[in-house]
NUKE-582347 format. One record per residue (C-alpha): x, y, z; residue in three letters. Coordinates in nm, 3 decimals, m for minus. Layout:
REM residues N
@xx->X | yy->Y | zz->Z | resn->ALA
...
//
This chain:
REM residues 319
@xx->m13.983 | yy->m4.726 | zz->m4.402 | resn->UNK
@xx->m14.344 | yy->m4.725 | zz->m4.191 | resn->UNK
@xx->m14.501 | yy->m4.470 | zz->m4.184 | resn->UNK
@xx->m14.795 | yy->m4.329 | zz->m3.979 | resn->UNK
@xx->m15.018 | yy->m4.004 | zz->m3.961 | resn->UNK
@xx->m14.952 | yy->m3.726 | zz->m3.755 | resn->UNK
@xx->m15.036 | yy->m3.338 | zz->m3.613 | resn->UNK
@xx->m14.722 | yy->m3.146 | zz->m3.704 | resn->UNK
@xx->m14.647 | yy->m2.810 | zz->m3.619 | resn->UNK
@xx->m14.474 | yy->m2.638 | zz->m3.921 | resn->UNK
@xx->m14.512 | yy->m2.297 | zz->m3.767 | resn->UNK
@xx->m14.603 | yy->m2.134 | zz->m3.457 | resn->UNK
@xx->m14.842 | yy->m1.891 | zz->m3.674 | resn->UNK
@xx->m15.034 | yy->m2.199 | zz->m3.867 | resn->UNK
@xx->m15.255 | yy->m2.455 | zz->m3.662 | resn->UNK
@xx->m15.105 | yy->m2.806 | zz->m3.705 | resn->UNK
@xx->m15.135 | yy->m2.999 | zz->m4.036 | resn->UNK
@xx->m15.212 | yy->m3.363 | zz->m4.096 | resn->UNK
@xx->m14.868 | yy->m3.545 | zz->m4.218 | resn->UNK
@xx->m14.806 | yy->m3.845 | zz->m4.298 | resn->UNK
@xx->m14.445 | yy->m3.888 | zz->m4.092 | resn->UNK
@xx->m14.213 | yy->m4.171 | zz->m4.050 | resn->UNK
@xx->m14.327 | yy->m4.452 | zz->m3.745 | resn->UNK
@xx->m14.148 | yy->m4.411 | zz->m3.398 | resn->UNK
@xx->m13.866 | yy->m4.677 | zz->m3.305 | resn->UNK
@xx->m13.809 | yy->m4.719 | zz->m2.913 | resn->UNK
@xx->m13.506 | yy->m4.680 | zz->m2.766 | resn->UNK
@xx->m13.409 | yy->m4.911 | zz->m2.505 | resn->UNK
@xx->m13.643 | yy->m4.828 | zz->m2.208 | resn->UNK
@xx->m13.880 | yy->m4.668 | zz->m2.421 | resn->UNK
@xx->m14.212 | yy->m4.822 | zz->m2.493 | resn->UNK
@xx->m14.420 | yy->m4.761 | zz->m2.809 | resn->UNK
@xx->m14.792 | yy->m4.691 | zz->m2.704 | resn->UNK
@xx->m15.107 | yy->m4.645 | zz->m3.009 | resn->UNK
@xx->m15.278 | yy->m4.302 | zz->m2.894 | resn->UNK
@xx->m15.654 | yy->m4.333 | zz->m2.865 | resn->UNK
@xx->m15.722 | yy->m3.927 | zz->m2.748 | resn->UNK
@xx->m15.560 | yy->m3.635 | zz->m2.705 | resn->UNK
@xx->m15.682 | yy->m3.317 | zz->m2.569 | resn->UNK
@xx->m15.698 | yy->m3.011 | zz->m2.743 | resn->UNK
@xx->m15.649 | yy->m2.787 | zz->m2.439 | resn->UNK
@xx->m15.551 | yy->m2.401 | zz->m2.382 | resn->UNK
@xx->m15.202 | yy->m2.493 | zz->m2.271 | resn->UNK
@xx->m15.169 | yy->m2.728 | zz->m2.618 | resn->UNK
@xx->m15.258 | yy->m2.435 | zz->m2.817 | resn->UNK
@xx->m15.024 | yy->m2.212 | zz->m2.652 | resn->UNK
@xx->m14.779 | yy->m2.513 | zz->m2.682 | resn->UNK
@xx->m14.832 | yy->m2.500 | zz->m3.039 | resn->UNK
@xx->m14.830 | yy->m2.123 | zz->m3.117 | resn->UNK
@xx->m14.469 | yy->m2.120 | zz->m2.938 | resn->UNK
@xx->m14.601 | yy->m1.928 | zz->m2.642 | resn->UNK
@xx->m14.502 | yy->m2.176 | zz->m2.342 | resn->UNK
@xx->m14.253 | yy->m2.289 | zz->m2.138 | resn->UNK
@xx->m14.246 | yy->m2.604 | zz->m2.334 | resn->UNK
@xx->m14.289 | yy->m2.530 | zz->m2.645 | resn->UNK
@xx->m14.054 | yy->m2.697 | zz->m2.936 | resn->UNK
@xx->m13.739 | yy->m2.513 | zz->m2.957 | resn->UNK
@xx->m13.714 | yy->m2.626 | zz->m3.367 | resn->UNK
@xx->m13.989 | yy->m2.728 | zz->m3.574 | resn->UNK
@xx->m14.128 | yy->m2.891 | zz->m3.753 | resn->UNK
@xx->m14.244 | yy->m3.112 | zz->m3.402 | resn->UNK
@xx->m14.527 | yy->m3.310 | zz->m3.291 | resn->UNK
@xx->m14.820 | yy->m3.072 | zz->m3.122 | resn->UNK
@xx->m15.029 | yy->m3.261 | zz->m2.808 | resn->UNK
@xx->m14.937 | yy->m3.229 | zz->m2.514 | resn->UNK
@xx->m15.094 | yy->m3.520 | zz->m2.289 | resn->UNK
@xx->m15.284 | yy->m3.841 | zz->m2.463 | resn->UNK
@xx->m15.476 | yy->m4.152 | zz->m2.349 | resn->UNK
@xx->m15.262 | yy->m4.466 | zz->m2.482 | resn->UNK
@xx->m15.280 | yy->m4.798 | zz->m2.526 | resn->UNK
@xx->m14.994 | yy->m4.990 | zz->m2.429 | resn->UNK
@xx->m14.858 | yy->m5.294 | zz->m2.577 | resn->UNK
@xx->m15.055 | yy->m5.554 | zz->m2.342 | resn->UNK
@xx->m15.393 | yy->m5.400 | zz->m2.392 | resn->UNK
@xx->m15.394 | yy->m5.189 | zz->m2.130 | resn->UNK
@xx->m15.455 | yy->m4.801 | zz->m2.091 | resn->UNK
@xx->m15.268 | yy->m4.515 | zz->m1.983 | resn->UNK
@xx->m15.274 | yy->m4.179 | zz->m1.934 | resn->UNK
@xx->m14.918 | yy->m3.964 | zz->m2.066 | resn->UNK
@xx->m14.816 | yy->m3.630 | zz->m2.007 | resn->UNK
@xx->m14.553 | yy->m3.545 | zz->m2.304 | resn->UNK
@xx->m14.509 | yy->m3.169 | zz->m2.254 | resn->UNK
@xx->m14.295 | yy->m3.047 | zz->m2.520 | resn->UNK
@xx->m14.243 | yy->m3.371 | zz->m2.665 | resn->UNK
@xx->m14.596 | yy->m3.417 | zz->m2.876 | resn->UNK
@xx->m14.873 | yy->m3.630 | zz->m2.884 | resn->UNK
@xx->m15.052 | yy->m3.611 | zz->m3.157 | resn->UNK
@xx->m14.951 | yy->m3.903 | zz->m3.402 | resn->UNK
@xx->m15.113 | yy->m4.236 | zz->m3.437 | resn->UNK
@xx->m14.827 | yy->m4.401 | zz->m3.289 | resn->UNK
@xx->m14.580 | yy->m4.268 | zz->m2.988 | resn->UNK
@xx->m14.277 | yy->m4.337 | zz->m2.793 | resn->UNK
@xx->m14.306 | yy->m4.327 | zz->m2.403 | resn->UNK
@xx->m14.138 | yy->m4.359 | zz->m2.101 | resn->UNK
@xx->m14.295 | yy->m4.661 | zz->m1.917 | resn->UNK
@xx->m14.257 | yy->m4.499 | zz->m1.584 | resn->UNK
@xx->m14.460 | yy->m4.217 | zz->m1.677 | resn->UNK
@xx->m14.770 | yy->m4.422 | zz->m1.775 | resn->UNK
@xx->m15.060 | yy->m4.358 | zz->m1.564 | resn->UNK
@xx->m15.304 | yy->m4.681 | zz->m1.534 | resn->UNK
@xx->m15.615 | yy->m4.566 | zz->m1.636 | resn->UNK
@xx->m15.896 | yy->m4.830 | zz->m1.564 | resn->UNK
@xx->m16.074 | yy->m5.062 | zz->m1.770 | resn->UNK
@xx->m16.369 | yy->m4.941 | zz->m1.928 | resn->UNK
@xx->m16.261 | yy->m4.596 | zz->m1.910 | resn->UNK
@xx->m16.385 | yy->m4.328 | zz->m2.205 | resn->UNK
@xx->m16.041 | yy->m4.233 | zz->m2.376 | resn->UNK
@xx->m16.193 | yy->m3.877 | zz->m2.504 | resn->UNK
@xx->m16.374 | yy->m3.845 | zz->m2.130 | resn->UNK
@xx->m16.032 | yy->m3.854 | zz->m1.969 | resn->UNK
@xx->m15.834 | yy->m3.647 | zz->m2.236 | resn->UNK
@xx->m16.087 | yy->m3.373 | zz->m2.176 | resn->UNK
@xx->m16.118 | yy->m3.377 | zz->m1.809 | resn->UNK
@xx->m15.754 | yy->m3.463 | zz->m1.722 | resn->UNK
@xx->m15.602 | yy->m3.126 | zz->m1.790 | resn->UNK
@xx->m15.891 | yy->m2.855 | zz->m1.693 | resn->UNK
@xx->m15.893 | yy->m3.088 | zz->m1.336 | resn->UNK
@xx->m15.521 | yy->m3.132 | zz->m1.303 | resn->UNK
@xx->m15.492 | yy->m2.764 | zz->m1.202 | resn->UNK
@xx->m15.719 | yy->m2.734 | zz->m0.963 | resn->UNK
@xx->m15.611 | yy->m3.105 | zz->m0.796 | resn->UNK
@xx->m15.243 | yy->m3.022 | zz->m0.760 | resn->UNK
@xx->m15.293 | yy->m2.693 | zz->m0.606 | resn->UNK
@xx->m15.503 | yy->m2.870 | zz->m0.342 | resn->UNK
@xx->m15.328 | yy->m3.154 | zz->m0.299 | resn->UNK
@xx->m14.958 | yy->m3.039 | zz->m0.308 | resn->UNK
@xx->m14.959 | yy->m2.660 | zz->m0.305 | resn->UNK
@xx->m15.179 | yy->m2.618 | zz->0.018 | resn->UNK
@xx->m15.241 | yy->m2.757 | zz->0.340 | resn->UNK
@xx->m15.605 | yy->m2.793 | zz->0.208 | resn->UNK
@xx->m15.825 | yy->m3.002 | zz->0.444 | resn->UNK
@xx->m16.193 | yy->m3.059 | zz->0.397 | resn->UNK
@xx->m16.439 | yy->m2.884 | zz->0.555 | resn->UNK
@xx->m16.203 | yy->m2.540 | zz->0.442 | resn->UNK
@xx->m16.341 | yy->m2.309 | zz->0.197 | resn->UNK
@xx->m16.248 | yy->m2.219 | zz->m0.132 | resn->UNK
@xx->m16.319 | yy->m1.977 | zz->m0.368 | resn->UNK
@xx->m16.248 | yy->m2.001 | zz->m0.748 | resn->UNK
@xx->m16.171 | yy->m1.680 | zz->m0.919 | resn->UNK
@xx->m16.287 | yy->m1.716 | zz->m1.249 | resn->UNK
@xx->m16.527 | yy->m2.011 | zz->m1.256 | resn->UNK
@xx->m16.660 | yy->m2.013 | zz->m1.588 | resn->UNK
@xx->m16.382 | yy->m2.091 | zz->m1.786 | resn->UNK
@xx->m16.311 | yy->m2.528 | zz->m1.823 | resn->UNK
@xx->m16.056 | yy->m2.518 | zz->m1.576 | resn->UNK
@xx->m16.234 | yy->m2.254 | zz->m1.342 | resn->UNK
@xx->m16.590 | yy->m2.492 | zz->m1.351 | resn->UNK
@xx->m16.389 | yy->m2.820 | zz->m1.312 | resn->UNK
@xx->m16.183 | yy->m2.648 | zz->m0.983 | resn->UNK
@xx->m16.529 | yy->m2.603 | zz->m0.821 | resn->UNK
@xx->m16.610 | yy->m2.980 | zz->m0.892 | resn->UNK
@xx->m16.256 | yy->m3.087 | zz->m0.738 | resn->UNK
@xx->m16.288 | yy->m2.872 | zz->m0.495 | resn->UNK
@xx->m16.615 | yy->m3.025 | zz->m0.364 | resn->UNK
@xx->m16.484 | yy->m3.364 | zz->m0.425 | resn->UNK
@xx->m16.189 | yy->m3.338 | zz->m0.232 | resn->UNK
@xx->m16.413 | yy->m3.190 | zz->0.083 | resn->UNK
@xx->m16.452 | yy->m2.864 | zz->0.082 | resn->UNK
@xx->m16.688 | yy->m2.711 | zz->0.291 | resn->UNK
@xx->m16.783 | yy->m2.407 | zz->0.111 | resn->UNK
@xx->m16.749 | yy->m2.350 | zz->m0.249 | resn->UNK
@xx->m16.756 | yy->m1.981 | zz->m0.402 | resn->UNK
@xx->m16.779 | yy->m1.961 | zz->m0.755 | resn->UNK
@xx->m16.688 | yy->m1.575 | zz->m0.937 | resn->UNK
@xx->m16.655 | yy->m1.566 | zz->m1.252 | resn->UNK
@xx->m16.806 | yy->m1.327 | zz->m1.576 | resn->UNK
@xx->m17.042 | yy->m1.544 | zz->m1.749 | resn->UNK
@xx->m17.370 | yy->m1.511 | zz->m1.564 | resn->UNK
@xx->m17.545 | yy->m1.839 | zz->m1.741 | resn->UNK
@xx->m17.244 | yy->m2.022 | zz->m1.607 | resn->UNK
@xx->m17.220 | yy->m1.900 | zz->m1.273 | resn->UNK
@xx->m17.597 | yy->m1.976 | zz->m1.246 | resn->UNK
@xx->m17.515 | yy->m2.358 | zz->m1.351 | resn->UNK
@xx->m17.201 | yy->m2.399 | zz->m1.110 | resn->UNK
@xx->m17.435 | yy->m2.376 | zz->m0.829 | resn->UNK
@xx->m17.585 | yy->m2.752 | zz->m1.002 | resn->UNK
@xx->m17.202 | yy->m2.834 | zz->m0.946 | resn->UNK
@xx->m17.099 | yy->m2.803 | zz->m0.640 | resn->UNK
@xx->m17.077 | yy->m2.368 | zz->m0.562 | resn->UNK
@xx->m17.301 | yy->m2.268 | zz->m0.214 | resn->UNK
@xx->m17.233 | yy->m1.884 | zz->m0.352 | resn->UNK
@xx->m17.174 | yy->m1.737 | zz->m0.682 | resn->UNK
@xx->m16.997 | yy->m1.372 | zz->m0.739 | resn->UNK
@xx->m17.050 | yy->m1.208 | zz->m1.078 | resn->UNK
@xx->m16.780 | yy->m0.990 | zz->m1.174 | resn->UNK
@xx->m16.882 | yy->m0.707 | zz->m1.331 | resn->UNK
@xx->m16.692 | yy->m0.374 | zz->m1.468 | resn->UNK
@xx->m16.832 | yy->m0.210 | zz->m1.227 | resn->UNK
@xx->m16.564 | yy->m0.281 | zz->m0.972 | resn->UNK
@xx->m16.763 | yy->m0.116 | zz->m0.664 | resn->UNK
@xx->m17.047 | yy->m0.332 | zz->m0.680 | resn->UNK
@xx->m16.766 | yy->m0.700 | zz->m0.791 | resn->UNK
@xx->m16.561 | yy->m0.567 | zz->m0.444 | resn->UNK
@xx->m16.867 | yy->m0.526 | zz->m0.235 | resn->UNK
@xx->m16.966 | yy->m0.879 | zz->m0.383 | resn->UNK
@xx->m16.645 | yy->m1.055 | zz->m0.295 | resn->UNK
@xx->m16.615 | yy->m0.944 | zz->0.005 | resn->UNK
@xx->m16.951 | yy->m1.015 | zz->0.146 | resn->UNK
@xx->m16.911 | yy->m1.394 | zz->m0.016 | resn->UNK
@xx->m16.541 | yy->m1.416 | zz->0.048 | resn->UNK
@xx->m16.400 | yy->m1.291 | zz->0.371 | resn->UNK
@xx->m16.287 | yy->m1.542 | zz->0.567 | resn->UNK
@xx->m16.230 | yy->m1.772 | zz->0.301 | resn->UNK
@xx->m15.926 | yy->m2.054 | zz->0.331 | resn->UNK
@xx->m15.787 | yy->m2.104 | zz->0.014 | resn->UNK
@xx->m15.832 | yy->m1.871 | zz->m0.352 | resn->UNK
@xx->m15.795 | yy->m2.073 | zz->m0.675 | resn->UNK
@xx->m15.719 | yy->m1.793 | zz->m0.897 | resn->UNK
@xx->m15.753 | yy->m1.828 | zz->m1.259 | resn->UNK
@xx->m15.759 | yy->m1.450 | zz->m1.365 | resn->UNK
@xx->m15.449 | yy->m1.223 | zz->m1.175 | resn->UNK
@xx->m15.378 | yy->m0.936 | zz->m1.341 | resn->UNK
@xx->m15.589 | yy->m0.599 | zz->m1.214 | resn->UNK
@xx->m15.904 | yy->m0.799 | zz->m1.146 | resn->UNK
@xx->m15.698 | yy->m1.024 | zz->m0.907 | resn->UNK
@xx->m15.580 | yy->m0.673 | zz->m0.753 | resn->UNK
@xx->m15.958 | yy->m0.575 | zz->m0.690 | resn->UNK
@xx->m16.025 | yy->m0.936 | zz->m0.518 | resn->UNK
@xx->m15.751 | yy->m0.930 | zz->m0.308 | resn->UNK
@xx->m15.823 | yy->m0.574 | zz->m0.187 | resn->UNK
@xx->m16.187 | yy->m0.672 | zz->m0.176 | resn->UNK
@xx->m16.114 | yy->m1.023 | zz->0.042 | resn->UNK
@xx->m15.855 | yy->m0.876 | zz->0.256 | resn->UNK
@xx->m16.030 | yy->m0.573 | zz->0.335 | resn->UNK
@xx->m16.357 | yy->m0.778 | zz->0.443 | resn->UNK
@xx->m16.151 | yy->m1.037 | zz->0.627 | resn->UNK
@xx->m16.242 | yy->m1.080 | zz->1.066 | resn->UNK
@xx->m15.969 | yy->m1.301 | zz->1.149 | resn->UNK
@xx->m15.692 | yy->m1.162 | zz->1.030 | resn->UNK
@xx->m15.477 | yy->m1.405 | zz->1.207 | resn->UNK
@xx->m15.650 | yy->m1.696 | zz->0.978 | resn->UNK
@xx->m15.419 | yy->m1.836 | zz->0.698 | resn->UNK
@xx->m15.537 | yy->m1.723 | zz->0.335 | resn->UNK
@xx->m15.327 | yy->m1.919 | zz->0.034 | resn->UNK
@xx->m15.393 | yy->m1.739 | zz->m0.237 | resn->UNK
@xx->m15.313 | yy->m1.960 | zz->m0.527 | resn->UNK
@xx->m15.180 | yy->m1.853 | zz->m0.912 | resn->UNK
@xx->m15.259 | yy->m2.093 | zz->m1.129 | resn->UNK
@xx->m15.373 | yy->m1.900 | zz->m1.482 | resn->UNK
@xx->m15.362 | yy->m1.516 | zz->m1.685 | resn->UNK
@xx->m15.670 | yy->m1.462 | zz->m1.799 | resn->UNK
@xx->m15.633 | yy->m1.147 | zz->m1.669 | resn->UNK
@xx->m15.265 | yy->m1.026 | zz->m1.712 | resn->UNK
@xx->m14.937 | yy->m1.166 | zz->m1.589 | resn->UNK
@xx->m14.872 | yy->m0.904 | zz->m1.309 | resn->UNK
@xx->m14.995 | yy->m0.749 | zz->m1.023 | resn->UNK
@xx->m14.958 | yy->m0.495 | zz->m0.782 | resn->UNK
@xx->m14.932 | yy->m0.609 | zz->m0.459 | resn->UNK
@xx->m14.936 | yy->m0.383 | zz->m0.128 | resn->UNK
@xx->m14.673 | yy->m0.500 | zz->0.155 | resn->UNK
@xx->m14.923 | yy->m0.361 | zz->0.398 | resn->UNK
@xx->m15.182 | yy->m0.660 | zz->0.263 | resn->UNK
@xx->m14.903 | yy->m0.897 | zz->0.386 | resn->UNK
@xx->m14.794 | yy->m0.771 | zz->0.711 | resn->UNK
@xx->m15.116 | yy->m0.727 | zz->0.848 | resn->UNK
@xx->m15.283 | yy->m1.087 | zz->0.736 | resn->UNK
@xx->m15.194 | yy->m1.421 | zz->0.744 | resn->UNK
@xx->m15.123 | yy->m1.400 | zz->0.361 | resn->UNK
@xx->m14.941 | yy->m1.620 | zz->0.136 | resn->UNK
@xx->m14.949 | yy->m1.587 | zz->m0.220 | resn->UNK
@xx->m14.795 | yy->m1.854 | zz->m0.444 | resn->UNK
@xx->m14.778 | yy->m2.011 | zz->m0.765 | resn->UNK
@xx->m14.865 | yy->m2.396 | zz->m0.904 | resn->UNK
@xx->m14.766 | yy->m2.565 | zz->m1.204 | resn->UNK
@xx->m14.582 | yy->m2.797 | zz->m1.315 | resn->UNK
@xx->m14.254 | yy->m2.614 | zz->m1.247 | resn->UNK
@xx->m14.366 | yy->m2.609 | zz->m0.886 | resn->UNK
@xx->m14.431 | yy->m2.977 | zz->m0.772 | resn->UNK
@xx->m14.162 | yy->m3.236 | zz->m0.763 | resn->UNK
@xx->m14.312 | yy->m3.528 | zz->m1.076 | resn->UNK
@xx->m14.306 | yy->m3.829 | zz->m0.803 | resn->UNK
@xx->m14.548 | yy->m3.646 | zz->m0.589 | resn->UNK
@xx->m14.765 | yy->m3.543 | zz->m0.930 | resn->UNK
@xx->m14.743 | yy->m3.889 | zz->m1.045 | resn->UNK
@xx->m14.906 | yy->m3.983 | zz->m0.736 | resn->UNK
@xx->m15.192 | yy->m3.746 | zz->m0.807 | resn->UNK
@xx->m15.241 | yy->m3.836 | zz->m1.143 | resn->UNK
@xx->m15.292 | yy->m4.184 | zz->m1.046 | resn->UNK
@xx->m15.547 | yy->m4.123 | zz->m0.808 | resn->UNK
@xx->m15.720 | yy->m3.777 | zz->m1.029 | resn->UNK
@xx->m15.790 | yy->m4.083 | zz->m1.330 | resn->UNK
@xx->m15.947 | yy->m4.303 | zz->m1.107 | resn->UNK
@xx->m16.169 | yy->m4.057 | zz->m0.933 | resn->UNK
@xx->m16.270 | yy->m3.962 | zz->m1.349 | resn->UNK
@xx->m16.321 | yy->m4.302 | zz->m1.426 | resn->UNK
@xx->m16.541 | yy->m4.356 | zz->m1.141 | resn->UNK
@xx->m16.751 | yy->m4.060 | zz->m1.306 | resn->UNK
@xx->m16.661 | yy->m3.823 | zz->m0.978 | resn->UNK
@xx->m16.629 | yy->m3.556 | zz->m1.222 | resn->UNK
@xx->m16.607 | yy->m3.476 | zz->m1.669 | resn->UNK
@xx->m16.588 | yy->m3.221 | zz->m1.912 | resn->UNK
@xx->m16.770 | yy->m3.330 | zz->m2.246 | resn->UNK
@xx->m16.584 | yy->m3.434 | zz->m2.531 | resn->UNK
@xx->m16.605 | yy->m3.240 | zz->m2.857 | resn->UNK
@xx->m16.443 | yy->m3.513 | zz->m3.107 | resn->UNK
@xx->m16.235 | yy->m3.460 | zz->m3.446 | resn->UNK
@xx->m16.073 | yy->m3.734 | zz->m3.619 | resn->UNK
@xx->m15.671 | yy->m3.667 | zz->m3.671 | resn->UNK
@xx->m15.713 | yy->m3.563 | zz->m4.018 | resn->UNK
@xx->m15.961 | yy->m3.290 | zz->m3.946 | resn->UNK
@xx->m15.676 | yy->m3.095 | zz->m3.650 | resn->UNK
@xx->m15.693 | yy->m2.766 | zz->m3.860 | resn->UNK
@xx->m16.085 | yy->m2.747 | zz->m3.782 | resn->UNK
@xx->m16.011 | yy->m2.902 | zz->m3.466 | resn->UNK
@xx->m15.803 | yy->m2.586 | zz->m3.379 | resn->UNK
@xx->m16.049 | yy->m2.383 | zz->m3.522 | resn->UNK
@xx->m16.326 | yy->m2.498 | zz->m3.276 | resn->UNK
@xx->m16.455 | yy->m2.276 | zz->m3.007 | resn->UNK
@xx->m16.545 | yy->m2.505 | zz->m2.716 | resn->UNK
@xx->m16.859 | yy->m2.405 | zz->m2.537 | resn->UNK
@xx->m16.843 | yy->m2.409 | zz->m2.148 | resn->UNK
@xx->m16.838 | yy->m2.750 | zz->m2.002 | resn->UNK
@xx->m16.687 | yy->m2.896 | zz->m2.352 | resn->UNK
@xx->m16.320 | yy->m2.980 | zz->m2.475 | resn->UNK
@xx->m16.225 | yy->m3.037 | zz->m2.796 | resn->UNK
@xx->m16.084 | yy->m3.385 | zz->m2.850 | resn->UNK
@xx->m15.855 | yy->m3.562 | zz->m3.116 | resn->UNK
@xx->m15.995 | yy->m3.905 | zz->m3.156 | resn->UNK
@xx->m15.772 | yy->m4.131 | zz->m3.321 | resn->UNK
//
């Protein structure tokens, strides 16, 4: 029997451990693919420590979640494989959810930048009637995904960028990448309100990467500030940092043009999000946008899972 090494997940309380695990046989329309990268992201982790939607109902499974391939004909692809794993030498695909990912192309590059962008990108592109020249502000800008939304969101037109977030170093470098304004919050919710709602008001769309009570705050802080009223505000949910409820007054949605919804990969039909991958890799190929790639080889995962990335960094599985 071949065999091949492998990240397997013997337990949602242990990182993964390097196994050697028997080689992948393709079904008819399936497609065995070599993995080059895979992305050691927040939603991988929580993949792995059984607290997602996806995660493996039996173990042990495969951990990774997405992975930069290389397909039988030499070519490269980018895979989602939520729930399925990525994180073997060797996988099995379905062909029609292979993303082309251009010659030339940095495999680690892409793993790291594909899922802190790929929030950001579908809310914009499928969630909201975004149109350039609207503004945006990012609620909680100095995580990965919160930095990377205010690079898509430039790149994709907008005409104002606000950037709030905690860290004050990183707030300070946003404005390098793409923010016009930057709003610390603080504990002292007074002085984060006032901020918000001086940099905020009339703002078109909210990327928000918090919710939970400091979500409450902004949208009291935004809504309270706004001076059209009648001017549509999409407030978008996309992570928790924060908590996983809120509060919300009925009041703040009769009396504004107010919609607050969700994005993810439960709300966008694939075909559409196929599309958008296709077209996200190429504008990271083309260098419109990257998170740097912290590398481990496949043997090291544990200490992989053990890193701490820095802002602007993702650990990678190089393989």
């Amino acid at each position: 029997m071949s065999m091949i090494n492998a990240a397997l997940l013997e337990s949602f309380d242990e990182p993964p451990h390097f196994r050697s695990i028997p080689a992948p046989t393709a079904a008819p329309g399936q497609e065995e693919v070599d993995v080059l990268a895979v992305g050691v992201h927040p939603a991988t982790r929580g993949i792995a420590a059984g607290k997602h939607y996806t995660s493996p109902k039996t173990l042990p499974a495969l951990a990774g979640a997405d992975a930069v391939v290389r397909r039988a004909d030499g070519s490269l692809a980018y895979v989602m494989v939520m729930g399925a794993g990525a994180l073997a030498e060797r996988i099995v695909i379905d062909p029609a959810v292979a993303i082309p990912v251009p010659d030339g192309t940095d495999p680690a590059v892409l793993a790291a930048t594909m899922n802190p962008a790929l929030s950001s990108w579908g809310a914009l592109r499928t969630r909201v009637p975004f149109q350039a020249g609207q503004s945006v502000l990012v609620h909680g800008a100095t995580g990965n995904a919160g930095s990377m939304a205010v690079k898509v969101a430039r790149h994709l037109g907008a005409g104002r960028v606000i950037a709030a977030g905690r860290n004050r170093s990183r707030l300070g470098e946003l404005t390098a990448e793409g923010a016009d304004d930057i709003v610390r919050l603080t504990p002292d919710q007074d002085a984060t309100a006032a901020a918000l709602a001086e940099a905020a008001a009339n703002v078109d769309v909210v990327l928000d990467y918090v919710w939970g009570p400091p979500t409450e705050l902004a949208m009291r802080a935004v809504l309270g500030a706004r001076t059209q009223h009648t001017r549509l505000l999409d407030w978008v949910q996309i992570g928790g940092m924060g908590g996983d409820a809120i509060t919300l007054s009925g009041h703040a949605l009769r009396s504004n043009a107010f919609r607050v919804l969700g994005s993810g990969f439960g709300s966008v039909d694939m075909q559409v999000m196929r599309r958008e991958f296709t077209e996200l890799v190429a504008a990271i190929a083309a260098g419109g946008m990257a998170v740097r790639p912290y590398p481990f080889p496949l043997d090291q995962v544990e200490a992989a899972w053990a890193h701490q990335d820095a802002p602007g960094e993702r650990t990678v599985i190089v393989l």
